[in-house]
PALUM-437097 format. One record per residue (C-alpha): residue in three letters; x, z, y. Coordinates in steps of 0.02 Angstrom, whole numbers, padded with zeros to 5 digits, always signed. Each point is the difference from the previous one (the first is absolute). Example, Ala and Ser with C-alpha at 12.3 -4.5 7.8 and 13.67 -1.06 7.14 Angstrom:
REM residues 2
ALA+00615+00390-00225/SER+00069-00033+00172/
***
This chain:
REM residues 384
UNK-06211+03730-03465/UNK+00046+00021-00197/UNK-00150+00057-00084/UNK+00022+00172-00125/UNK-00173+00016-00035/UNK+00009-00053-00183/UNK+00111+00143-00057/UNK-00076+00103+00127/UNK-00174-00009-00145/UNK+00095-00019-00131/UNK+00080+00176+00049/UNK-00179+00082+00020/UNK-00062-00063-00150/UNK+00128+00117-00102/UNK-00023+00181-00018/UNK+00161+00099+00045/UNK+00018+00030-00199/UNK+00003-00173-00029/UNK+00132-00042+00146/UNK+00121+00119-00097/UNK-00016-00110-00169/UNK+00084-00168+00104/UNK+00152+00130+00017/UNK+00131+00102-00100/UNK-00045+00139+00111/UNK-00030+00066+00188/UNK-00154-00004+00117/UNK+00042-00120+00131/UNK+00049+00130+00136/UNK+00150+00043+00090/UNK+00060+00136-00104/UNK-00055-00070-00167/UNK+00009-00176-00017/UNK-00049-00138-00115/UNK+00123-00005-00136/UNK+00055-00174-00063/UNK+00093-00031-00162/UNK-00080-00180-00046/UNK-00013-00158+00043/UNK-00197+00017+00014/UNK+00011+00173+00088/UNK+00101-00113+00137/UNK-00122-00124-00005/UNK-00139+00152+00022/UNK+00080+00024+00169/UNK-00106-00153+00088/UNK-00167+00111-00035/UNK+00063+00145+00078/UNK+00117-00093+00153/UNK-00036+00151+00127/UNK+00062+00127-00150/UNK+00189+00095-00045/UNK+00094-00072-00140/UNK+00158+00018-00072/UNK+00102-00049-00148/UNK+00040+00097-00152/UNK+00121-00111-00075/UNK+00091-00160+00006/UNK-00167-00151+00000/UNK+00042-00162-00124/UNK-00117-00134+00061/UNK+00098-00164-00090/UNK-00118+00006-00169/UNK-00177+00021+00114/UNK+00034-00133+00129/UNK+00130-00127-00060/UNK-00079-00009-00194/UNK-00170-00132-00018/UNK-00062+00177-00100/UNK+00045+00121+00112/UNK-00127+00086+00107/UNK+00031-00046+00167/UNK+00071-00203-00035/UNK-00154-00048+00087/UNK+00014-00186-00069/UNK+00161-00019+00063/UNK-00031+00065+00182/UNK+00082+00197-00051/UNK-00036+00145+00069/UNK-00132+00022+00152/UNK+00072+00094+00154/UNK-00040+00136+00030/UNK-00158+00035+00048/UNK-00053-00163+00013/UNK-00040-00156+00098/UNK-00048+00031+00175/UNK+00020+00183-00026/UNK+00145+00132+00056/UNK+00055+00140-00094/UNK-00010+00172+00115/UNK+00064+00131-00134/UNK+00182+00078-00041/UNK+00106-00048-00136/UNK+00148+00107-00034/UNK+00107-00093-00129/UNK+00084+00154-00043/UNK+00163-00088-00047/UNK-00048-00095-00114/UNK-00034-00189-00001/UNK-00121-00118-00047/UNK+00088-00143-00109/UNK-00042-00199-00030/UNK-00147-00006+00123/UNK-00059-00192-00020/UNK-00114-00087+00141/UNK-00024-00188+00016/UNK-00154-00040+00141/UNK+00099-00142+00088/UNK-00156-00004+00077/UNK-00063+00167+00072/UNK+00073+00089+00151/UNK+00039+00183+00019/UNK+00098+00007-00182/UNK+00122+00133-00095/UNK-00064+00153-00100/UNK-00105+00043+00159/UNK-00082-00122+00136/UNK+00010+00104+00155/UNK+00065+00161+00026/UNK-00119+00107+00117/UNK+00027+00171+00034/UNK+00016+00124+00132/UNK+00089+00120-00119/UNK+00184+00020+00003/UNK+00103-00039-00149/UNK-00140-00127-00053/UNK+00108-00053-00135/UNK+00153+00064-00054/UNK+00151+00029-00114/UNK-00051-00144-00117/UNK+00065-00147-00094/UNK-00048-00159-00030/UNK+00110-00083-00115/UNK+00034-00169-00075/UNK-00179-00063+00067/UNK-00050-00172+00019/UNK-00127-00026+00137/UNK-00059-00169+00070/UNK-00126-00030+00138/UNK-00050-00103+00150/UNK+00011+00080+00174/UNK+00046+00210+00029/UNK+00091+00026-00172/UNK+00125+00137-00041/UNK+00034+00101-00163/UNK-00078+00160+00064/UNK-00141-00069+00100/UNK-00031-00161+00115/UNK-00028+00116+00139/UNK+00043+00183+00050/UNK-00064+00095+00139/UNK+00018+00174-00094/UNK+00170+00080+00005/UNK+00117-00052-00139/UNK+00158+00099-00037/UNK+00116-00001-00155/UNK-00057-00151-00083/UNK+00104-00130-00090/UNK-00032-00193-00081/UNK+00087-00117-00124/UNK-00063-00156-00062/UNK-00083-00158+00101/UNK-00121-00044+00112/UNK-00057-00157+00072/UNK-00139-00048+00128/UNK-00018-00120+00139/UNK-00019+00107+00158/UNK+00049+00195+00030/UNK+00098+00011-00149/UNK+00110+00148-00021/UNK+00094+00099-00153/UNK-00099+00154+00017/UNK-00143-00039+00138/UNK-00062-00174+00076/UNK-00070+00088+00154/UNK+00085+00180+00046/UNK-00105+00047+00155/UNK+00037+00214+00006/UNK+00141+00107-00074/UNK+00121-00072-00130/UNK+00165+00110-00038/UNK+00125+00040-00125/UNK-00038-00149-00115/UNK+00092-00147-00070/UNK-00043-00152-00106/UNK+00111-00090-00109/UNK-00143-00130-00025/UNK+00009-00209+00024/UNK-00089-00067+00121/UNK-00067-00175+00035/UNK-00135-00056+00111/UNK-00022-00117+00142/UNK-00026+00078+00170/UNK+00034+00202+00050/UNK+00107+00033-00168/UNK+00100+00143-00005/UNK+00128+00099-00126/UNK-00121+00152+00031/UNK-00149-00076+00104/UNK-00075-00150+00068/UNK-00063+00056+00165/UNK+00043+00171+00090/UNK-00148+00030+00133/UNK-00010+00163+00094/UNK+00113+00096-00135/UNK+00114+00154+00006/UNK+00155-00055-00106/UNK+00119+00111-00062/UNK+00137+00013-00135/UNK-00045-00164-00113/UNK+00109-00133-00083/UNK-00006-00154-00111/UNK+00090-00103-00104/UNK-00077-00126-00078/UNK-00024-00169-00014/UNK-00082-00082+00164/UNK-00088-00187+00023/UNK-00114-00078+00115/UNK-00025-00135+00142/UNK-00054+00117+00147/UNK+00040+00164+00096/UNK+00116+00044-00164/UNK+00108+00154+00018/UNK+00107+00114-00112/UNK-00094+00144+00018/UNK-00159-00045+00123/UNK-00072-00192+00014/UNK-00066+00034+00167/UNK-00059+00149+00125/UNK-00130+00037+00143/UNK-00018+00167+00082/UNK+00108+00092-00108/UNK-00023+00198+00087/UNK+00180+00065-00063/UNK+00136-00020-00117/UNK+00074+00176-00041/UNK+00188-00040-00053/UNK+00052-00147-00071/UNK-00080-00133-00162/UNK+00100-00119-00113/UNK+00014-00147-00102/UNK+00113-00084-00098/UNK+00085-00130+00093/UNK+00046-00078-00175/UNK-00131+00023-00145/UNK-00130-00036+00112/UNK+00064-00184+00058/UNK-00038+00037+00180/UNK+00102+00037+00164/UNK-00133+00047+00118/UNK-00147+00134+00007/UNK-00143+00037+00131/UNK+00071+00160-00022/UNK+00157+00111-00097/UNK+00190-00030-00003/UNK+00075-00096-00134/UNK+00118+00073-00143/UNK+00112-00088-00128/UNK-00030+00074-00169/UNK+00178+00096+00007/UNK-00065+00067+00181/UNK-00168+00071-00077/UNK+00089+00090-00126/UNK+00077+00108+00156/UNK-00097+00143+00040/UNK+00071-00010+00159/UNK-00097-00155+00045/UNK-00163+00085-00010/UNK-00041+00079+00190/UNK-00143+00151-00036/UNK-00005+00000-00204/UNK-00045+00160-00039/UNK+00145+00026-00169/UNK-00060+00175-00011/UNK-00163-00014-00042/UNK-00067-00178-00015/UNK+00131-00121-00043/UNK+00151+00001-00101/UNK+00120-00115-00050/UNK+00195-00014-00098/UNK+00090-00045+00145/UNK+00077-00148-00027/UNK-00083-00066-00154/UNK-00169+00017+00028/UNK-00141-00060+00162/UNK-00104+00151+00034/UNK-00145+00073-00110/UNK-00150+00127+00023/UNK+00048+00157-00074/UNK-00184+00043-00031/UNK-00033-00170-00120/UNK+00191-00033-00094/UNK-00005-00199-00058/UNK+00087-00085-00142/UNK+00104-00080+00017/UNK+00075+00070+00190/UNK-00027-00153+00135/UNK+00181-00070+00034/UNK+00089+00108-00116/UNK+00172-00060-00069/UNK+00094+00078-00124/UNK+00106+00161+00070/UNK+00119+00030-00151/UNK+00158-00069-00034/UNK-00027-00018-00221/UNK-00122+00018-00113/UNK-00192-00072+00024/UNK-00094+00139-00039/UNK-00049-00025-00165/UNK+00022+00125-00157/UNK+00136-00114-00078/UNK+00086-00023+00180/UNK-00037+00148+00113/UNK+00042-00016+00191/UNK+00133+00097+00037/UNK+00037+00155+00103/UNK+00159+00026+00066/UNK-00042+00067+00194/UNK-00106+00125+00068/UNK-00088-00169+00108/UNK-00033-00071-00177/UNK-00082+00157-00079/UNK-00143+00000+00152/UNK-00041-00174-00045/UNK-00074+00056-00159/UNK-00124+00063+00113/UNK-00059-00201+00030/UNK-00010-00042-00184/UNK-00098+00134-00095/UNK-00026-00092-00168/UNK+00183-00077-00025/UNK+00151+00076-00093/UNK+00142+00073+00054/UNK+00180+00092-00031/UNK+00116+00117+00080/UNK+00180-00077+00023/UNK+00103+00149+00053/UNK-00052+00157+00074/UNK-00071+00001+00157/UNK+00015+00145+00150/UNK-00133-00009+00120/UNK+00058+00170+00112/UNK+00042-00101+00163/UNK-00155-00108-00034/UNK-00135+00127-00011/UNK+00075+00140+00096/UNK+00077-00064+00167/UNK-00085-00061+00150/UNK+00096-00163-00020/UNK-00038-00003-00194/UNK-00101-00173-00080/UNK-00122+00102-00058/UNK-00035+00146+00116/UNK-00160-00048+00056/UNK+00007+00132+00149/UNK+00055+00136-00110/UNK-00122-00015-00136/UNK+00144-00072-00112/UNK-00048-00102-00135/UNK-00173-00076-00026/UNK-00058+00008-00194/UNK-00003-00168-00086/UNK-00192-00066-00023/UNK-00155+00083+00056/UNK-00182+00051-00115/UNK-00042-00169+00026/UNK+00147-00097-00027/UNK+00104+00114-00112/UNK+00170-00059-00077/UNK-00053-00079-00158/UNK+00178-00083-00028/UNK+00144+00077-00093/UNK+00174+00068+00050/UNK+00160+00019-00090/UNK+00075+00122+00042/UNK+00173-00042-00090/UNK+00063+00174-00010/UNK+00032-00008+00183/UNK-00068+00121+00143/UNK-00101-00004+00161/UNK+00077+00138+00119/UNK-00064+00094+00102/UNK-00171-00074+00053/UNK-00104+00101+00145/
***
């Protein structure tokens, strides 16, 4: 058994004042957790691994682990998963929607690698609506982005970047041995034996709602989505990969999709697109409402002219084109003609009646519209 006897001490050694100084704010507890707004307040979470944490903001770990100056380069080796060798991490860590960018590891040599070893918890919603984006993460056996293995309950994560191990290699988790739903990973992959677009090796796990896309390579038990299964207890509604991205035909487990397939919401059996996921239909793959990435996984461009720029606006001539501003917050953009959304917005067969709540406002407190619109002395009609 993994010993956690050496941040167990560490723990008691340090007055409850003192805990509060590794942290932007918080006690630990259910109610109030550790807040984390640095790169060493993340770190701080391997002394406190049966603790509540979550993020305050978005988490840029490039300078501190990829730099021969930065804190965590650890002579080449990176950052240290979390909370260390031979150890599992027990807490909660709600991401909060935002992400943690340019996480580098490189311990070709240790097992049980990404930003945490093992993922051990009898909570639900272990870890959740967090993302890990453009990391780089290299190790030797049970190696994902998140964690090399998860037997907590992970919901609403996402990946981007690469990953590369030899056995149990997967683009979020190596091992996923308990709940895993609404994710995705738009990670590479490459490994040797159990390599998969979102995990190596799928061992007693409820599945649920997941998809992948990226690039996939190995020698052995190589899938889209899963590299290999044993005991899997259910899979609630259907998982995906990308039939083409990824370079692979087969999966221990999910249906294929061609990238113009995944861009139908159609395809996606038990996707919650009222709450959890949402997606342009057509021109984008599905993303987690609760953590909004840039740029959108599979997106194409949905206008006819312009490329969104001040001196070349895109440009709105349809009531279809004036929702997509809704999937590009920070671009420019200019009315056409005017536009009459009554039939839209206010009948039962409307685009945009969304069960009779009409139209749904552009942006949200966290992602507001920070764009601009020309209006071009032309009108928007009748919007409910």
């Amino acid at each position: 058994m993994r010993s956690v006897l050496i941040p167990f001490l560490f723990l008691l050694a340090i007055s409850n004042s003192a805990q509060g100084q590794f942290f932007a704010g918080g006690d630990g507890s259910t109610d109030n957790p550790w807040q984390i707004s640095t790169p060493s307040q993340l770190d701080s979470l391997r002394y406190f691994s049966r603790d509540n944490f979550i993020l305050v903001n978005n988490i840029n770990m490039g300078f501190d682990t990829q730099n021969p100056e930065g804190k965590y380069w650890n002579e080449g080796k990176g950052f240290e998963p979390i909370p260390g060798s031979f150890q599992e991490f027990f807490g909660v860590l709600d991401g909060n929607g935002y992400k943690i960018d340019s996480l580098f590891i490189n311990r070709p040599d240790e097992d049980y690698v990404g930003l945490f070893t093992t993922i051990l918890c009898c909570k639900e919603d272990t870890i959740y609506d967090l993302g890990l984006t453009n990391a780089e993460v290299t190790g030797n056996n049970n190696v994902g982005v998140l964690a090399g293995q998860n037997a907590g309950y992970i919901k609403r994560v996402y990946t981007t970047g690469d990953v590369s191990g030899n056995e149990h290699v997967g683009g979020i988790l190596g091992i996923s041995a308990n709940d895993f739903y609404d994710s995705y990973s738009e990670a590479n992959v490459s490994g040797v034996n159990g390599v998969g677009g979102i995990t190596g090796y799928a061992i007693s796990s409820d599945f649920g709602m997941l998809y992948s896309f990226g690039k996939v390579t190995g020698e052995e038990n190589v899938g889209g989505l899963v590299g290999y299964i044993s005991n899997i207890s259910s899979i609630e509604d259907e998982v995906y990969w990308n039939i083409e991205t990824s370079g692979i035909d087969s999966s221990a487990l999910g249906t294929p999709l061609t990238s113009d397939q995944m861009r139908q919401r159609s395809n996606y059996v038990g996707f919650n697109f009222d709450s959890i996921w949402e997606m342009s239909d057509g021109f984008t793959f599905p993303f987690l409402k609760a953590n909004r990435p840039k740029p959108l996984p599979g997106f194409i461009d949905p206008f006819q002219n312009g490329n969104g720029t001040e001196l070349d606006p895109y440009q709105i001539s349809t009531n279809t084109e004036l929702n997509q501003i809704r999937f590009l917050l920070e671009d420019n953009f200019i009315l056409m003609n005017n536009l009459n959304l009554t039939f839209d917005t206010q009948n039962p067969e409307g685009e945009f009646w969304n069960g009779g709540k009409g139209w749904r406002p552009i942006g949200t407190a966290r992602n507001p519209f920070l764009g601009n619109l020309d209006g071009n002395n032309h009108t928007d009609r009748k919007s409910t």
